[in-house]
C-alpha positions in Angstrom: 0.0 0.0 0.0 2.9 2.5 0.8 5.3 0.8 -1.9 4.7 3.5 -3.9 5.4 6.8 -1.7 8.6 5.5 0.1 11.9 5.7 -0.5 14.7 3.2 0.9 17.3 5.1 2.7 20.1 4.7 0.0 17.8 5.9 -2.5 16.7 9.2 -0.5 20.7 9.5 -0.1 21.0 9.8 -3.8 18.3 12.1 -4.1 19.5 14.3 -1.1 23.2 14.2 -2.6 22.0 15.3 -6.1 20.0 17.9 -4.2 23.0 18.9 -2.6 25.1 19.2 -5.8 22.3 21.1 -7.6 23.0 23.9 -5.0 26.3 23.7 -4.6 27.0 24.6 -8.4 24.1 27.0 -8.4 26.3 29.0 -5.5 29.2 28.8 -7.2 28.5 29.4 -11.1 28.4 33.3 -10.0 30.2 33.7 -7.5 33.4 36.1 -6.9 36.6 34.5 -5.4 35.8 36.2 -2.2 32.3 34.0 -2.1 34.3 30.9 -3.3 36.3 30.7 0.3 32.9 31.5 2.0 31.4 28.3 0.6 34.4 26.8 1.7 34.3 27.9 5.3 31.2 26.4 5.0 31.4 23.2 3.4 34.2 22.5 6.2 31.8 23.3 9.1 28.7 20.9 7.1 31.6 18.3 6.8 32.8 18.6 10.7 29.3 18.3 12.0 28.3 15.5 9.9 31.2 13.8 11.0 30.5 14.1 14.6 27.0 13.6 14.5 28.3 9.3 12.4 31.2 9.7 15.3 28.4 9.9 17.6 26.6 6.9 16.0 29.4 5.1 15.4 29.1 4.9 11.6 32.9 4.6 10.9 32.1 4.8 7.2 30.5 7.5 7.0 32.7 9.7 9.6 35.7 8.8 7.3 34.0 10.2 4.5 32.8 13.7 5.6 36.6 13.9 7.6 38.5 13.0 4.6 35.4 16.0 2.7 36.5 18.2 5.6 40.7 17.7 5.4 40.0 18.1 1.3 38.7 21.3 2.1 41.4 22.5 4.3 44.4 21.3 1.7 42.8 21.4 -2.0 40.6 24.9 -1.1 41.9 26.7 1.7 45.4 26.0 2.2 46.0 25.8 -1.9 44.2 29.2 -2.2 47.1 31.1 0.3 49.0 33.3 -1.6 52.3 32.5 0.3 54.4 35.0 -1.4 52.1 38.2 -1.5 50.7 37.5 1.4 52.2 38.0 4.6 52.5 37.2 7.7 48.6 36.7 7.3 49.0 34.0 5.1 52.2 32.4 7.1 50.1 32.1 10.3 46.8 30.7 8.2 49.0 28.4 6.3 50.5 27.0 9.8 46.9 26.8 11.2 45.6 24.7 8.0 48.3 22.0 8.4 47.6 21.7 11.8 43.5 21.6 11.5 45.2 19.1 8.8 46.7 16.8 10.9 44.1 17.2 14.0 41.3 15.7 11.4 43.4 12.9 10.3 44.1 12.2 14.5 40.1 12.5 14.9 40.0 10.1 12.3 42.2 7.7 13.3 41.4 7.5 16.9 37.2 8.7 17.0 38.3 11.4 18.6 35.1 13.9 18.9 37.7 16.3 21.1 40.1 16.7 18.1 37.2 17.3 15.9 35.7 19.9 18.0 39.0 21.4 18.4 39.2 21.9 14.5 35.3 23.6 14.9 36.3 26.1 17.5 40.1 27.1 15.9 38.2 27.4 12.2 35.4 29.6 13.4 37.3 32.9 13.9 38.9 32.5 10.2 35.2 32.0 9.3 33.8 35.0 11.0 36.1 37.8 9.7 36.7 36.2 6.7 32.3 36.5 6.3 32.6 40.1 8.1 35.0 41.6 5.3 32.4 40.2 2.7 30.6 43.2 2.4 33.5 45.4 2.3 35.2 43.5 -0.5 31.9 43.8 -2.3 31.9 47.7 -2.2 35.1 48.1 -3.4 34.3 45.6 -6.5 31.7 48.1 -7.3 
């Protein structure tokens, strides 16, 4: 009787995750470099949370998957995206932080550590915040 309405789980993944990518690529097909890392920022936090809440429920797989999402984002987007030469001592320090948000993710990882990954939460926030505060600055000026 309710064959036809429901979804199995794996399916409603699928459906979720094409969801997901629909709006991810929507986001980005416009937007300025300064947006870019703010999706980032974001797409790190998403990926932290999701991997404490299968930490929590002990879903190994799926808390090695959104860790390994999360330490992508921190090496491939973040830390790739430094201008190390221009950029100062700015860049230096955030560099230094990446690889050690880095290595605390792979230690979370390794040993279901929710401490480390909460560690990587709180020390990421503040880059977050001013990084979304100077938004709307960066947009004047592009004006």
């Amino acid at each position: 009787m309710f064959a036809a309405t429901f979804s199995p789980p794996r399916a409603m993944h699928s459906l979720a995750n094409a969801y997901q990518q629909i709006g991810l690529e929507t986001a980005t097909a416009n937007a300025t470099p300064h947006k870019l890392i703010e999706l980032l920022f974001d797409g790190f936090s998403g990926a932290v949370a999701r991997a404490r809440g299968a930490l929590l429920a002990r879903q190994v797989e799926a808390k090695g998957r959104a860790i390994g999402h999360a330490a992508r984002i921190v090496e491939e987007g973040l830390k790739a995206g430094l201008n190390l030469k221009d950029g100062g001592r700015i860049a230096a320090d955030l560099n230094e932080l990446y690889a050690y948000i880095g290595a605390r993710l792979t230690y979370a990882n390794l040993h279901n550590d929710i401490d480390a990954l909460d560690e990587c939460a709180r020390l990421m926030e503040p880059v977050r915040s001013a990084w979304a505060e100077i938004g709307p600055r960066v947009a004047a000026r592009a004006q």
